[in-house]
mmCIF file of the N, C-alpha and C atoms, coordinates in Angstrom:
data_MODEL
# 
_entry.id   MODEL 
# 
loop_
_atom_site.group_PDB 
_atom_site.id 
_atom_site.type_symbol 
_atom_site.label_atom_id 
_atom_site.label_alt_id 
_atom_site.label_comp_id 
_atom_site.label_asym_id 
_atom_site.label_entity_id 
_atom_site.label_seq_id 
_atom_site.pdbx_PDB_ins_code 
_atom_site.Cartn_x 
_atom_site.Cartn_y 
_atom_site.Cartn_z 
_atom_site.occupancy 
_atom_site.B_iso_or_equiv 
_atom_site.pdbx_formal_charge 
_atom_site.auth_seq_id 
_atom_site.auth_comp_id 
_atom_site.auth_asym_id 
_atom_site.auth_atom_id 
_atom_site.pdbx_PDB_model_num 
ATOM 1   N N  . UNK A 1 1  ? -9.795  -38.915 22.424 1.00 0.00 ? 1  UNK A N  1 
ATOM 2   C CA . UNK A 1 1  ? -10.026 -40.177 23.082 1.00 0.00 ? 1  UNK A CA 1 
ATOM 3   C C  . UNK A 1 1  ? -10.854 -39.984 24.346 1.00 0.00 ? 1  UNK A C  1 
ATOM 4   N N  . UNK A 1 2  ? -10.716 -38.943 25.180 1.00 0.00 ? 2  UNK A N  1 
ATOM 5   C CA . UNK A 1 2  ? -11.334 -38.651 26.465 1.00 0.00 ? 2  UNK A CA 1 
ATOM 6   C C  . UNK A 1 2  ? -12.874 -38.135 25.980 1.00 0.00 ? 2  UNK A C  1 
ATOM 7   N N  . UNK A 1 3  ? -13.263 -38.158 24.894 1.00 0.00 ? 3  UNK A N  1 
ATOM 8   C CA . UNK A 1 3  ? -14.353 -37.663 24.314 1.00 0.00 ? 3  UNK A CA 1 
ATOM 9   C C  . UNK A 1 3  ? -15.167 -39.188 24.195 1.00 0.00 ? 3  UNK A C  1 
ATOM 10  N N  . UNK A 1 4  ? -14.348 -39.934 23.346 1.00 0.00 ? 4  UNK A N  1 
ATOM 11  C CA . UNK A 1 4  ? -14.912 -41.058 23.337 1.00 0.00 ? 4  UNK A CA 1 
ATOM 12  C C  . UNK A 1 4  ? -15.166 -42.242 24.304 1.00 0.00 ? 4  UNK A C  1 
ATOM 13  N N  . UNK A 1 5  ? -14.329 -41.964 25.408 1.00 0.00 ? 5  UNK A N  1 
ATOM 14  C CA . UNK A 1 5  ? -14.727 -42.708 26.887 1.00 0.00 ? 5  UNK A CA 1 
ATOM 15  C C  . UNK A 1 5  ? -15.607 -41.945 27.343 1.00 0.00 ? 5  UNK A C  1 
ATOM 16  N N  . UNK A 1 6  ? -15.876 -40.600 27.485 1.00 0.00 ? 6  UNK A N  1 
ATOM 17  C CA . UNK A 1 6  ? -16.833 -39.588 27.853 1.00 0.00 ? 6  UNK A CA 1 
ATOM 18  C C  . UNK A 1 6  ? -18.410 -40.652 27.601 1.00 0.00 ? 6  UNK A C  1 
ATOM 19  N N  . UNK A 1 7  ? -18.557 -40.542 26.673 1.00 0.00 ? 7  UNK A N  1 
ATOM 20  C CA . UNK A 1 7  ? -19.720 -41.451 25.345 1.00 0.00 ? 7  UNK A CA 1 
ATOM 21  C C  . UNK A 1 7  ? -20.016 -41.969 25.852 1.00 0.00 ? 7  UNK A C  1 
ATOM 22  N N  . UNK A 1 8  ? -18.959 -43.350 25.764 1.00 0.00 ? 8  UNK A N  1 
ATOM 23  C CA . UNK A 1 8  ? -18.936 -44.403 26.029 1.00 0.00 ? 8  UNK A CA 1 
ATOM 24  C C  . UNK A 1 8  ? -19.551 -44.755 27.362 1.00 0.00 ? 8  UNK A C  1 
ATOM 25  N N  . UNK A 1 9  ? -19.074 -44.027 28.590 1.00 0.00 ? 9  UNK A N  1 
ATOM 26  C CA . UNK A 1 9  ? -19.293 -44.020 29.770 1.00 0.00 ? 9  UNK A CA 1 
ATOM 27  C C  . UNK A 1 9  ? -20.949 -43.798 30.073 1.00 0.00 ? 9  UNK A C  1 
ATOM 28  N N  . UNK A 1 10 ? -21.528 -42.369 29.396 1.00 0.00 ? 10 UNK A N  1 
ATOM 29  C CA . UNK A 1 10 ? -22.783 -42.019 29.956 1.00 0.00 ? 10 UNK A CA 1 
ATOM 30  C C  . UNK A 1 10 ? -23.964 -42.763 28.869 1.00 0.00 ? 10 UNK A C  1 
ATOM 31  N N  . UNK A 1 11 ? -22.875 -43.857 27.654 1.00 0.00 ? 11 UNK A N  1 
ATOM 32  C CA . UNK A 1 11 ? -24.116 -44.709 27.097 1.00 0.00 ? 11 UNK A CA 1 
ATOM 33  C C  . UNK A 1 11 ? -24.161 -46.433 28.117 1.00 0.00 ? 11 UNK A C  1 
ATOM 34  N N  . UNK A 1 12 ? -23.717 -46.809 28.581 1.00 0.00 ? 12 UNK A N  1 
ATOM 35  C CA . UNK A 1 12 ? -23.321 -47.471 29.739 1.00 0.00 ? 12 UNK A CA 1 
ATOM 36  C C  . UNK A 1 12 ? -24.340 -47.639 30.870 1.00 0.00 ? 12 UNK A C  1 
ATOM 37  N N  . UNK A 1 13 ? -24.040 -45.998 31.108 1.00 0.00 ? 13 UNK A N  1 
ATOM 38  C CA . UNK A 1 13 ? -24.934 -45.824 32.423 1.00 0.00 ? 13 UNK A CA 1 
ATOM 39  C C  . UNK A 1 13 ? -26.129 -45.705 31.668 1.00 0.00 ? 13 UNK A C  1 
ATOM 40  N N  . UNK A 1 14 ? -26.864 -44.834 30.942 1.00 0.00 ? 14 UNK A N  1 
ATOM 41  C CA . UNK A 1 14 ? -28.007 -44.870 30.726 1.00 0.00 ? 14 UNK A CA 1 
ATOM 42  C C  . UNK A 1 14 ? -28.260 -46.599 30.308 1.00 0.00 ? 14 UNK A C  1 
ATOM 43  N N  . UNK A 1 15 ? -27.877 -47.113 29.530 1.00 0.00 ? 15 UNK A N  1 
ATOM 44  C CA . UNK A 1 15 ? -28.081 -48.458 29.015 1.00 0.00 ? 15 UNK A CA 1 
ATOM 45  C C  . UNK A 1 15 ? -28.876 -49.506 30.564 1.00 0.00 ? 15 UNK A C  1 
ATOM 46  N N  . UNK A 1 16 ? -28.039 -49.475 31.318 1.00 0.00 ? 16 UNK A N  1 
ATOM 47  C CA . UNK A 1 16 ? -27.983 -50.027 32.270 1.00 0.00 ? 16 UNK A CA 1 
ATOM 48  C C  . UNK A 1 16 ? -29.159 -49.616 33.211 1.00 0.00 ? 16 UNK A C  1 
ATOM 49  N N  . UNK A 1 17 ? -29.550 -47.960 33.190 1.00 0.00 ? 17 UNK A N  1 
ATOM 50  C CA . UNK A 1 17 ? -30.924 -47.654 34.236 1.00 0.00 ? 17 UNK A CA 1 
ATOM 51  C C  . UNK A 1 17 ? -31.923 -48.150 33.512 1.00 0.00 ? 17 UNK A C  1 
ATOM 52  N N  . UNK A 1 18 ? -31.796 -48.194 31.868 1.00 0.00 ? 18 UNK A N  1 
ATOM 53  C CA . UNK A 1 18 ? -32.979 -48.356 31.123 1.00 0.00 ? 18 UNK A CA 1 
ATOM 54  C C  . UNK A 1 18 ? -33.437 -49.566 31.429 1.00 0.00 ? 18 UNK A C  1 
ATOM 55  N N  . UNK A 1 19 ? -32.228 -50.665 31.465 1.00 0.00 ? 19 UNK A N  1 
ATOM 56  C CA . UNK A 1 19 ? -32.664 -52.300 31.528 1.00 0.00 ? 19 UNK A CA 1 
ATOM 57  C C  . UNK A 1 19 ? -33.077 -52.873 33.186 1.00 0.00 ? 19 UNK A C  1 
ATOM 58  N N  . UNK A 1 20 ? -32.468 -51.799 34.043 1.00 0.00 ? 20 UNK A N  1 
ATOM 59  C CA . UNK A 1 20 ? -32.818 -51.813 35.586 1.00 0.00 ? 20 UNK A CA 1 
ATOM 60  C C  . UNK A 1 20 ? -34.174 -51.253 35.784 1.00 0.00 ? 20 UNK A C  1 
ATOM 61  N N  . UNK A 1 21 ? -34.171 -49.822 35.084 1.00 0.00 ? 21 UNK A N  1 
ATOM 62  C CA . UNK A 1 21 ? -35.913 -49.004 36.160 1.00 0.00 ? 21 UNK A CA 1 
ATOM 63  C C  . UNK A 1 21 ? -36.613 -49.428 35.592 1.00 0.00 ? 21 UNK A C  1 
ATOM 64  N N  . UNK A 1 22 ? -37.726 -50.058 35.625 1.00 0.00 ? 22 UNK A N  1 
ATOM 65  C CA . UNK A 1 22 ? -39.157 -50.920 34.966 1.00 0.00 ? 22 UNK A CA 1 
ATOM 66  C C  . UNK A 1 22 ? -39.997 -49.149 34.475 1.00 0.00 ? 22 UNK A C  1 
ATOM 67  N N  . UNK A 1 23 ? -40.721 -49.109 33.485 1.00 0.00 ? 23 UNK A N  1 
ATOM 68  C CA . UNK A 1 23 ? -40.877 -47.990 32.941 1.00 0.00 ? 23 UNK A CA 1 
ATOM 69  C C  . UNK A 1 23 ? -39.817 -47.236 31.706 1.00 0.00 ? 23 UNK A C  1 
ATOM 70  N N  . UNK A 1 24 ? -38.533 -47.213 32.315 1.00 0.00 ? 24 UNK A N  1 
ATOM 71  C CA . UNK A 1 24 ? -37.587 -46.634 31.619 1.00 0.00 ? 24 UNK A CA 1 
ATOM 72  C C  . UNK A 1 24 ? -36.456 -47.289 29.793 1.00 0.00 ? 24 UNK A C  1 
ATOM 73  N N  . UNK A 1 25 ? -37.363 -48.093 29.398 1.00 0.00 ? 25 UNK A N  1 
ATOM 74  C CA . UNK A 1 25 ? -36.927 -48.877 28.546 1.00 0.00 ? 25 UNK A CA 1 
ATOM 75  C C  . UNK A 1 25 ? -36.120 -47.733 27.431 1.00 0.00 ? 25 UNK A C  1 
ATOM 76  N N  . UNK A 1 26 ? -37.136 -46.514 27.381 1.00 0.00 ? 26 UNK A N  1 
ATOM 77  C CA . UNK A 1 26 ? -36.151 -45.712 26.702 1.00 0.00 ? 26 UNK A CA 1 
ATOM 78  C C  . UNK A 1 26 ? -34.799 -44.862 26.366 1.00 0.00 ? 26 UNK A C  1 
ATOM 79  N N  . UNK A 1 27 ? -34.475 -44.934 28.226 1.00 0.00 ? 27 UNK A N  1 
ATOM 80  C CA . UNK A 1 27 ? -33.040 -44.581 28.331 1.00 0.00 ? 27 UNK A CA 1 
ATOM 81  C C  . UNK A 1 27 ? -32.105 -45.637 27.640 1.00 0.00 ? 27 UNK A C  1 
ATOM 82  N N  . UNK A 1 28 ? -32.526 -47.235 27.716 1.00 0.00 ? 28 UNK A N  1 
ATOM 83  C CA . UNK A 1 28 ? -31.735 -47.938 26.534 1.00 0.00 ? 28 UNK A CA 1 
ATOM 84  C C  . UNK A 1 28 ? -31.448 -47.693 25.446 1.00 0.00 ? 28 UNK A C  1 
ATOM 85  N N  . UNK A 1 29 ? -32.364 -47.065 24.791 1.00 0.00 ? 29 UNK A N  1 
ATOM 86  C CA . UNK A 1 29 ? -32.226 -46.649 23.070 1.00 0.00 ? 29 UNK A CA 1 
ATOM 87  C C  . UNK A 1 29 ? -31.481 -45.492 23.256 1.00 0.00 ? 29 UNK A C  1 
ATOM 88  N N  . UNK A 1 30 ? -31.616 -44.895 24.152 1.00 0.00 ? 30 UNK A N  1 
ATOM 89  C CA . UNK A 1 30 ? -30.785 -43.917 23.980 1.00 0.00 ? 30 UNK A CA 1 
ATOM 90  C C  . UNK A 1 30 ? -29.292 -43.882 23.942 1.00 0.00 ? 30 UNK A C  1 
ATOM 91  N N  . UNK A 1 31 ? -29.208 -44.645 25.515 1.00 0.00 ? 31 UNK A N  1 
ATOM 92  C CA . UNK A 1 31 ? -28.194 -45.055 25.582 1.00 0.00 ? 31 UNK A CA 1 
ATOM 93  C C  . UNK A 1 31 ? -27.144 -46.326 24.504 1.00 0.00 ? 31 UNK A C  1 
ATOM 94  N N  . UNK A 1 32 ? -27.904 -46.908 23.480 1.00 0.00 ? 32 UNK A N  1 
ATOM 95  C CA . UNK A 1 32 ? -27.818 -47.576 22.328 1.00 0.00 ? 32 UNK A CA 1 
ATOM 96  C C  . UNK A 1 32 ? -27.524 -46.203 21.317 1.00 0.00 ? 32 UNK A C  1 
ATOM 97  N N  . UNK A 1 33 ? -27.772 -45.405 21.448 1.00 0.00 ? 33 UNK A N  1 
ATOM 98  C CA . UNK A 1 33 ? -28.045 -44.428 19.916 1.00 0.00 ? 33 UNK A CA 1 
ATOM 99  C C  . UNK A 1 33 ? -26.629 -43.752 20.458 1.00 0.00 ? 33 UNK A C  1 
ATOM 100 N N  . UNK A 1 34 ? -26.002 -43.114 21.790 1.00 0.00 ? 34 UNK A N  1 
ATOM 101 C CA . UNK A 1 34 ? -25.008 -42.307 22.208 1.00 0.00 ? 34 UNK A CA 1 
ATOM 102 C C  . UNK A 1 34 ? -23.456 -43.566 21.533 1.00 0.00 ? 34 UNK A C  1 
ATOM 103 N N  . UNK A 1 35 ? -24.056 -44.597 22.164 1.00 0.00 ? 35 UNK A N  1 
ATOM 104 C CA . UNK A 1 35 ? -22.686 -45.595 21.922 1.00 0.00 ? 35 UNK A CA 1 
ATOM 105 C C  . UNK A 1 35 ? -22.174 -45.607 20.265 1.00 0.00 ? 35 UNK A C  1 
ATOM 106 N N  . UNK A 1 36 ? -23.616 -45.640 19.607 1.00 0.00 ? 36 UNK A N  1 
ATOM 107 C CA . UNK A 1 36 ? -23.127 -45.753 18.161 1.00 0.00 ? 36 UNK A CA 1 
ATOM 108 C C  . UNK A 1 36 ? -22.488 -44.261 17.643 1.00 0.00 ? 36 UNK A C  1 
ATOM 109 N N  . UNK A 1 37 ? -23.338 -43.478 18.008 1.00 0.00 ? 37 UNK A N  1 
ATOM 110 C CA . UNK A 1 37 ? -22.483 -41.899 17.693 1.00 0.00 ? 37 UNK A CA 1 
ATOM 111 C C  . UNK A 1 37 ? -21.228 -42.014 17.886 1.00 0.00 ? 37 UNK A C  1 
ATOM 112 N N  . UNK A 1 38 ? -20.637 -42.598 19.278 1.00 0.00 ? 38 UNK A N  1 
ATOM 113 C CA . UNK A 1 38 ? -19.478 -42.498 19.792 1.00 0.00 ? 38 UNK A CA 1 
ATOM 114 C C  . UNK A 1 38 ? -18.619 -43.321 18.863 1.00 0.00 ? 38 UNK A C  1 
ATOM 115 N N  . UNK A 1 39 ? -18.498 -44.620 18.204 1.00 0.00 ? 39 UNK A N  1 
ATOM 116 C CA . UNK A 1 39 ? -18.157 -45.627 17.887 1.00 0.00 ? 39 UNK A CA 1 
ATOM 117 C C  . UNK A 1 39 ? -17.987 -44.715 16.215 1.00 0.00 ? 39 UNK A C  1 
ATOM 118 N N  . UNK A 1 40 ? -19.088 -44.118 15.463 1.00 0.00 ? 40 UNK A N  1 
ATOM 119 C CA . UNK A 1 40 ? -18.601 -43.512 14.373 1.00 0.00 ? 40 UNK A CA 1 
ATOM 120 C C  . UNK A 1 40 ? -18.163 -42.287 14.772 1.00 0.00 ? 40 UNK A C  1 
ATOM 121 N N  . UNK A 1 41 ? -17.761 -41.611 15.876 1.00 0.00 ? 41 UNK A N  1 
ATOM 122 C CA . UNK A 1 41 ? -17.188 -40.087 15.909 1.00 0.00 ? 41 UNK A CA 1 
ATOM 123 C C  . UNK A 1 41 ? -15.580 -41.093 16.024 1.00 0.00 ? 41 UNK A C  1 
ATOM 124 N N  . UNK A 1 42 ? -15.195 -41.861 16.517 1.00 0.00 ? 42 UNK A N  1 
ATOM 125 C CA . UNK A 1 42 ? -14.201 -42.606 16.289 1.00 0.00 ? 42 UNK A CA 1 
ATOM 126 C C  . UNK A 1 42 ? -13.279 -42.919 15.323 1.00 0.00 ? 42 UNK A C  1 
ATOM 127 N N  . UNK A 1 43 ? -14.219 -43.453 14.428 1.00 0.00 ? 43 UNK A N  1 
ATOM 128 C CA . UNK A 1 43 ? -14.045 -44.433 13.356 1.00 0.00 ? 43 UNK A CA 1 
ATOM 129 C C  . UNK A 1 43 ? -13.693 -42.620 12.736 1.00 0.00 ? 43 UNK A C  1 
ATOM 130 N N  . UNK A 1 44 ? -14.439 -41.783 12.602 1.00 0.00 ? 44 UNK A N  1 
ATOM 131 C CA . UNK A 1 44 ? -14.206 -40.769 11.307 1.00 0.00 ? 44 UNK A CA 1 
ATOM 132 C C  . UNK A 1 44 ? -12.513 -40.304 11.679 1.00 0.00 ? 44 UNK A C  1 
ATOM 133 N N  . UNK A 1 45 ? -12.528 -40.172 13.308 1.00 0.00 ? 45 UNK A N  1 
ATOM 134 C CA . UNK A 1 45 ? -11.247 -39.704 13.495 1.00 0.00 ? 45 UNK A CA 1 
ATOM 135 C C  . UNK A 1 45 ? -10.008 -40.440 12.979 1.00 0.00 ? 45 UNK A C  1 
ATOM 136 N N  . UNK A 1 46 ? -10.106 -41.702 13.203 1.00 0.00 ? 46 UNK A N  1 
ATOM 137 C CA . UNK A 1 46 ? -9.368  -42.566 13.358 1.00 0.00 ? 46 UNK A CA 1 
ATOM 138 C C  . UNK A 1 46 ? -9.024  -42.621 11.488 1.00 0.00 ? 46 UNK A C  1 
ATOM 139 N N  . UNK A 1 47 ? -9.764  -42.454 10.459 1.00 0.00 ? 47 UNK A N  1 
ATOM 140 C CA . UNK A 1 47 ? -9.345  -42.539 9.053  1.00 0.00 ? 47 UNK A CA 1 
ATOM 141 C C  . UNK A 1 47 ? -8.812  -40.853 8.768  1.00 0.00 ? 47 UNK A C  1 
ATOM 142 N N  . UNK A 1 48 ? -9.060  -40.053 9.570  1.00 0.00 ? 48 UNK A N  1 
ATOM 143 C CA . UNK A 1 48 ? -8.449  -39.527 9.061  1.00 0.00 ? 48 UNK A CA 1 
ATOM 144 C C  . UNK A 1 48 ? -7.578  -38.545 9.290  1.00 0.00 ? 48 UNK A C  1 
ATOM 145 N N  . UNK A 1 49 ? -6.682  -39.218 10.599 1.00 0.00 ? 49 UNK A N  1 
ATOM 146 C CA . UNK A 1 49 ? -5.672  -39.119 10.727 1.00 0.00 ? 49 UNK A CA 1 
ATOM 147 C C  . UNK A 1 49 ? -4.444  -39.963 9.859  1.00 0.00 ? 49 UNK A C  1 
ATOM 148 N N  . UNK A 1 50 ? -5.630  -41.374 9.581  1.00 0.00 ? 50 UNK A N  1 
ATOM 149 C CA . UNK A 1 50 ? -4.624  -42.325 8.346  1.00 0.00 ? 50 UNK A CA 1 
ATOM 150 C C  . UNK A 1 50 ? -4.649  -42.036 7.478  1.00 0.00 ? 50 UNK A C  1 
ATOM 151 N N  . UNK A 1 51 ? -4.966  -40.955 6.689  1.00 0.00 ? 51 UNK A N  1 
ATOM 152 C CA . UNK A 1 51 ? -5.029  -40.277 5.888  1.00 0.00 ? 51 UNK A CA 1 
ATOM 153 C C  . UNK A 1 51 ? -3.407  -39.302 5.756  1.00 0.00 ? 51 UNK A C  1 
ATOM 154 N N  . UNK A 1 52 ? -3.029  -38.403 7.112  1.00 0.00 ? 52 UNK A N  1 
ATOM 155 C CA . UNK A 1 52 ? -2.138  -37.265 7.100  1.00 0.00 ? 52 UNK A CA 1 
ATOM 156 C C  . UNK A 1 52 ? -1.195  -38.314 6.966  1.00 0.00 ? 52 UNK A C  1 
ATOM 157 N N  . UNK A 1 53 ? -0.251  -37.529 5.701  1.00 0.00 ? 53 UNK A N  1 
ATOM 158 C CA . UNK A 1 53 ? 1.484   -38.184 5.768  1.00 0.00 ? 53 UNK A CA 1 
ATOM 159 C C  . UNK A 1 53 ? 2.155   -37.167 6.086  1.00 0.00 ? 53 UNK A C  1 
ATOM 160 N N  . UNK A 1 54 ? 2.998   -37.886 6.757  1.00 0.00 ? 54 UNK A N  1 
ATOM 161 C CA . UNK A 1 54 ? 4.173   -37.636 7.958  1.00 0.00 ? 54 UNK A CA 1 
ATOM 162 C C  . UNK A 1 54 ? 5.411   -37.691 6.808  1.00 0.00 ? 54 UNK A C  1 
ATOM 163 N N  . UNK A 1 55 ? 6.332   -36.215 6.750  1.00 0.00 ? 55 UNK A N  1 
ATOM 164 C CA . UNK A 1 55 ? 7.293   -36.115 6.298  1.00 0.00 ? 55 UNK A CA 1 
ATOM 165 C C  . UNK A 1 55 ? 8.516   -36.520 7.489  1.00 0.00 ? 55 UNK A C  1 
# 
């Protein structure tokens, strides 16, 4: 989880200089491309732990 606020956090900030520094439009995509990584490094965890049965 601290991985995925990690992400989350430095796609945020980049998102945000990209749409602030005039020139920098590309730290958005980037910061667009980190969030989605983050969002499926998630999602993979998250199935498959629903996956393990618990005796």
């Amino acid at each position: 989880m601290a991985v995925f606020l990690l992400l989350l956090l430095i796609a945020v900030v980049l998102g945000l200089i990209g749409v602030v520094a005039k020139g920098m439009l590309f730290l958005l995509f980037i910061g667009i491309a980190i969030f989605l990584v983050s969002v499926v490094f998630v999602a993979r965890r998250g199935t498959r732990r629903a996956r393990t049965v618990t005796r």
